[in-house]
N, C-alpha and C positions, 0 to 999 in steps of 0.2 A: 467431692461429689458434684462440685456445678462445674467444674471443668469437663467430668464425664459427661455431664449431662451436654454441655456444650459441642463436645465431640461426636456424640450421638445426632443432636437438630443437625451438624454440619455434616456428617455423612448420609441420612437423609436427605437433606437437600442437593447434594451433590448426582445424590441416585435417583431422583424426582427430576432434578433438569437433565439428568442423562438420556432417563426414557423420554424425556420433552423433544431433547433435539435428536436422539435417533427419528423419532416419531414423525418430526418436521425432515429430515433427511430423506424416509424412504417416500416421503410424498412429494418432495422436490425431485428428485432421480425419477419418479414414475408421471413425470408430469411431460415429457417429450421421450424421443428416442435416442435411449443415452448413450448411444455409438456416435453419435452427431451432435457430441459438443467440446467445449474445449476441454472438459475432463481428459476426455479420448487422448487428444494431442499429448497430454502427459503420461495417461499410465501409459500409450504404446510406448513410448521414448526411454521409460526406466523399462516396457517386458524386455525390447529390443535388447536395451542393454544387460539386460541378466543371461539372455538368447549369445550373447556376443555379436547381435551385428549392426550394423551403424544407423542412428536416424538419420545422418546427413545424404544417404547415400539415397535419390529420390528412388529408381525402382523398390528398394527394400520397403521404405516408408511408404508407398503407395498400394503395393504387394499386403504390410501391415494394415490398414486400411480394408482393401477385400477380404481378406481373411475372417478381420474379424463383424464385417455386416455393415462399415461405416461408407454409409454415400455421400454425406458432404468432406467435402476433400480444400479445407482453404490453404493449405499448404502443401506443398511440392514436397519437404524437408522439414527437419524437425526446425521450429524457429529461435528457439533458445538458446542458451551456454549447455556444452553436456554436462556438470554440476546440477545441473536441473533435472537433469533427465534420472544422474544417479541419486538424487534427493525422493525421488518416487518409487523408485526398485523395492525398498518395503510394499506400499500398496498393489505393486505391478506385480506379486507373488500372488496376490487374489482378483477372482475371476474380474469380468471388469464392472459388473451391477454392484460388486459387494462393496469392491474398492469405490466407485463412484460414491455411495452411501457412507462409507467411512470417512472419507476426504471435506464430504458436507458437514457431516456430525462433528469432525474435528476442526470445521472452519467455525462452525458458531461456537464451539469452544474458545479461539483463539481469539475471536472477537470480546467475549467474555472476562477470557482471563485478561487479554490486555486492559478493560475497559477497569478491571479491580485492580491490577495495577495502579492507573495514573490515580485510581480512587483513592488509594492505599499512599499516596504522597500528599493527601490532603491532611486535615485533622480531623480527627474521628469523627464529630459533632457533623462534622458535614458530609460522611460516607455514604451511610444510608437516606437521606433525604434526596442527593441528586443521582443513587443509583439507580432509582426508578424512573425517572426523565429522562436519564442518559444513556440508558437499556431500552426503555422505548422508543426512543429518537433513532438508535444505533437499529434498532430491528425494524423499523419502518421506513429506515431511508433507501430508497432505491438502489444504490451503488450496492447497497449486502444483498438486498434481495437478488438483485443480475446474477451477483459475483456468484452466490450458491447455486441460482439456477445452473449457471456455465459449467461452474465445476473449478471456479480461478483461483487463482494465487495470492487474493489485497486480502484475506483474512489472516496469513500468514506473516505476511508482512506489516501488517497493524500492530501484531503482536510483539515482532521483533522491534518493532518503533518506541512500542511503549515501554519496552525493556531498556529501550537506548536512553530515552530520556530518563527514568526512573534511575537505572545507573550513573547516568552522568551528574544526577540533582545528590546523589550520596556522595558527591567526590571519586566513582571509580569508574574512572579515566580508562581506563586497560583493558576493561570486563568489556564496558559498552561499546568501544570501537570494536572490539573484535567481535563482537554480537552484530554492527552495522553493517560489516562488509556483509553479512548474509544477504544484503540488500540488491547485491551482484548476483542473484539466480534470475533475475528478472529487470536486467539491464534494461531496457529503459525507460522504468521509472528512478529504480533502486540506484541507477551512475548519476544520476543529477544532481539527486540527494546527497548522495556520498561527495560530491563534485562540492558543492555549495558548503556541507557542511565542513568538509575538510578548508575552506579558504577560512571559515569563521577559527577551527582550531589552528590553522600555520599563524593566522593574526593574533591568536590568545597565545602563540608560543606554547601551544600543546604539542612538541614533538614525537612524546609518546604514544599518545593516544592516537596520532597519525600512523604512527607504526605498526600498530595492533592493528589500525584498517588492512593496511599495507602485505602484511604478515596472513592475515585473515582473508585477504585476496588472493595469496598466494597458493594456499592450501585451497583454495576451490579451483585454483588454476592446476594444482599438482596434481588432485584427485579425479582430473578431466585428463590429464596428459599420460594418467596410469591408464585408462581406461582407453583412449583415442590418441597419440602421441600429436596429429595434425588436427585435432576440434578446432581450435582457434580459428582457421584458416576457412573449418568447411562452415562453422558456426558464423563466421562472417557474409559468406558469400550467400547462405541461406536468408540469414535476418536483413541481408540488402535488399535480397529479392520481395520480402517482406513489407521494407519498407516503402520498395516502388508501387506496391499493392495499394496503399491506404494513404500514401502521402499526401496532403492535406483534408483528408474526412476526421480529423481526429479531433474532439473537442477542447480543444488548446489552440494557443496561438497561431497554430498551423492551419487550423480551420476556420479561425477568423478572417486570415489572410488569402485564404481562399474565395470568400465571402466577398472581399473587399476588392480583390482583384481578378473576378468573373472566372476565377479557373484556369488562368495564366502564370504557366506551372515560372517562368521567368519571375514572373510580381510576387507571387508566393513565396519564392526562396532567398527575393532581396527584403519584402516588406517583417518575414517572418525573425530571419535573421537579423533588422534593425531591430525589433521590440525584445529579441531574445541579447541582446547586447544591450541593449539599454536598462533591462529587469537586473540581468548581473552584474555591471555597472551599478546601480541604484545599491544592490544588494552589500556589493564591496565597500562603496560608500558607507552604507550605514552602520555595518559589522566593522567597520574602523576607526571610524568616528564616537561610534557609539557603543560600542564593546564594554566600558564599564557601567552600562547601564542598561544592556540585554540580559535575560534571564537564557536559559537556557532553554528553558520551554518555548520562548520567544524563538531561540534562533531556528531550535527544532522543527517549529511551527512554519517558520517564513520561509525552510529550505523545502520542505512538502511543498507547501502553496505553490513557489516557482518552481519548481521542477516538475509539474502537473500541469502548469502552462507554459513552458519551452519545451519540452519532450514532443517528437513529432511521430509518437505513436501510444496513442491513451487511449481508452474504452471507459464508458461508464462505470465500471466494477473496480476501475482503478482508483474512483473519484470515493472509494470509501474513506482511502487515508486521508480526506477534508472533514474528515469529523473527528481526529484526533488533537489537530487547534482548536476546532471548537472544544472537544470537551475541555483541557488545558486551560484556556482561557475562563470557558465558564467555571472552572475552581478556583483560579483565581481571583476572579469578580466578585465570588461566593465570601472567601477567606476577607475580603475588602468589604463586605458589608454592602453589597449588592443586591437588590430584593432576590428573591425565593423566584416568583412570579417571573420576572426580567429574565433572568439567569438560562430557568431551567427550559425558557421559551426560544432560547438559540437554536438549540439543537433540532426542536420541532418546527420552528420558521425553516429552518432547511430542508426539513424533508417537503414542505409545501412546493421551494422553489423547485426540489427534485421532480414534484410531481410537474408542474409547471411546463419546466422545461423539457417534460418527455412529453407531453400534450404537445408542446410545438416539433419535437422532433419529428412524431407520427407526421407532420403534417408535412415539414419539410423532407420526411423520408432522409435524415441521413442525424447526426449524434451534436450537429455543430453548438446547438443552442444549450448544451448541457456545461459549454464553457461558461455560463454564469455564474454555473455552482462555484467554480476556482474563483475567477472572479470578484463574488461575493465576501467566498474566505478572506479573499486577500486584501478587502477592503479593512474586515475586521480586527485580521491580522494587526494590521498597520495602525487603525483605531489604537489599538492595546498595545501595542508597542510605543508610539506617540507620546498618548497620554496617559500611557504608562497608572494607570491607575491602582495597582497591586506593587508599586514600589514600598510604601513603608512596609508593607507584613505580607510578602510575596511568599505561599509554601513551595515554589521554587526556588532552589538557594542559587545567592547570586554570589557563584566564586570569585577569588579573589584574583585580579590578574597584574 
């Protein structure tokens, strides 16, 4: 009887937050003109492709564009891997207000289920008291709020993070790399991370689970080369173009280098590329030296952080994946007998600093000052890795290598 009854509150609730975030979806979608935002950029890419014809090809994609009422036009070319493109072709079968609307409702899903994931690697006693700080920290911090307006891709991707780490803390190696490589639809955040994390698994002599990246690369490479046999080639030339667009406004090291060196595209690409060798350098270091006594939520944690400031193309909505260290961290602070108060006040000191740093963005008219927020993380990071304070009774298990 209390099992059914159980299953009953849990279907309700499920059907209570669903009308919640449809409700919050079709108010986000009607809050600008949603041919002109980056939603657009994805569902044209998967109609195209169910259409048969190329987003690389610029008249088609701009053709795309008139067609369907969009005036803002920030790309010539589709700027993604075509895996991304065919990852959308479900929503790209409906119209494009509906599919907009759906793609929202299913990002605060994603944010959700990931966030009960990493909850669900705690111990029970502490699920539901930091669900509620860490739900509201998650729905107030700026990067989500962007990401839903836009119509973007870090809800997604949070998910798949939290899956990776969650896998990895049970021992299975196999499941979670090949879950990671899905981090490749959105190359460049998703290659840094893959990038970073893969040196930590070659040093742990995790072959296999490299594999499975590997493996899991491939098949997004095969099912771009059924569809387009030369994407690689045209998906390059696009996302170059891309990058000549935005290179150094990104709030990351590229934009601090910008800062530092008045807009001298020369001092930008020597000063950006010292601190981007030096962060991976430091990183190698540590994960070598210190490998028997990283958790895994640790290294998860520190390959996000740097790969959100060495990446030389980021946007605020990417900066959502800085609140999966924090939450991580804050459970394990929790498990370690960390005050309530302390703890659950991380998550909320960052959405302040978010707020912060978009007060000076306005003012300086362009994203740079939002690198505080990585920043920030990565002091944290480093705190907790350090002084390591979740070593005796860490609920992330520290495998054995």
């Amino acid at each position: 009887m209390k099992q059914k009854y159980t299953k009953v509150v849990w279907s309700l609730g499920i059907i209570a937050v669903s009308i919640l975030f449809l409700w919050i979806a079709v108010r986000v979608v009607n809050l600008h003109t949603y041919q002109n935002s980056d939603f657009f950029t994805f569902w044209l890419s998967g109609r195209m492709v169910l259409t048969g014809q190329n987003p690389y090809l610029s008249v088609a994609w701009l053709n795309g564009h008139t067609v369907n009422g969009a005036t803002w036009i920030p790309n010539q070319a589709y700027p993604y891997p075509l895996p991304n493109a065919i990852f959308f072709t479900p929503l790209s079968l409906l119209p494009l207000y509906e599919a907009f609307v759906a793609w929202v409702f299913l990002s605060q899903w994603f944010i959700l289920v990931g966030l009960i994931i990493l909850l669900m690697g705690s111990p029970q006693k502490f699920r539901f008291p930091y669900f509620i700080p860490l739900a509201a920290g998650l729905a107030l911090f700026r990067p989500t709020i962007v990401q839903m307006v836009n119509g973007q891709f870090s809800g997604f991707m949070f998910l798949v993070l939290a899956g990776v780490v969650m896998f990895w803390k049970n021992e299975k190696w196999w499941q979670g790399s090949f879950l990671l490589a899905l981090l490749a639809l959105k190359p460049n955040i998703g290659l840094p991370i893959i990038g970073l994390i893969v040196i930590y698994l070659l040093v742990c002599r995790k072959g296999k689970a490299v594999l499975a990246i590997l493996i899991g690369g491939i098949i997004l490479l095969l099912a771009g080369i059924i569809v387009n046999p030369g994407w690689v080639f045209e998906f390059l030339s696009a996302g170059g173009a891309k990058l000549m667009q935005t290179f150094g406004y990104a709030p990351s090291i590229w934009g601090l280098s910008r800062l530092v060196c008045n807009g001298s595209l020369y001092c930008i690409i020597w000063v950006g590329s010292i601190i981007s060798i030096l962060l991976i350098a430091g990183f190698v270091t540590l994960v070598t030296w210190g490998k028997r006594n990283l958790t895994i939520a640790q290294v998860s944690s520190l390959s996000i952080v740097l790969a959100l400031l060495i990446t030389t193309h980021i946007w605020p909505y990417d900066q959502l994946l800085l609140a999966l260290p924090v939450i991580l961290m804050t459970l394990e602070l929790a498990e370690n007998g960390r005050l309530f108060l302390l703890n659950s006040s991380i998550i909320l000191t960052l959405d302040l600093l978010a707020v912060v740093s978009f007060m000076i963005n306005m003012q300086a008219e362009n994203e740079i000052a939002s690198t505080t927020l990585t920043v920030a993380v990565l002091g944290l990071v480093l705190w907790w890795i350090f002084s390591n304070p979740g070593r005796r009774n860490s609920f992330v298990s520290r495998e054995k290598i």
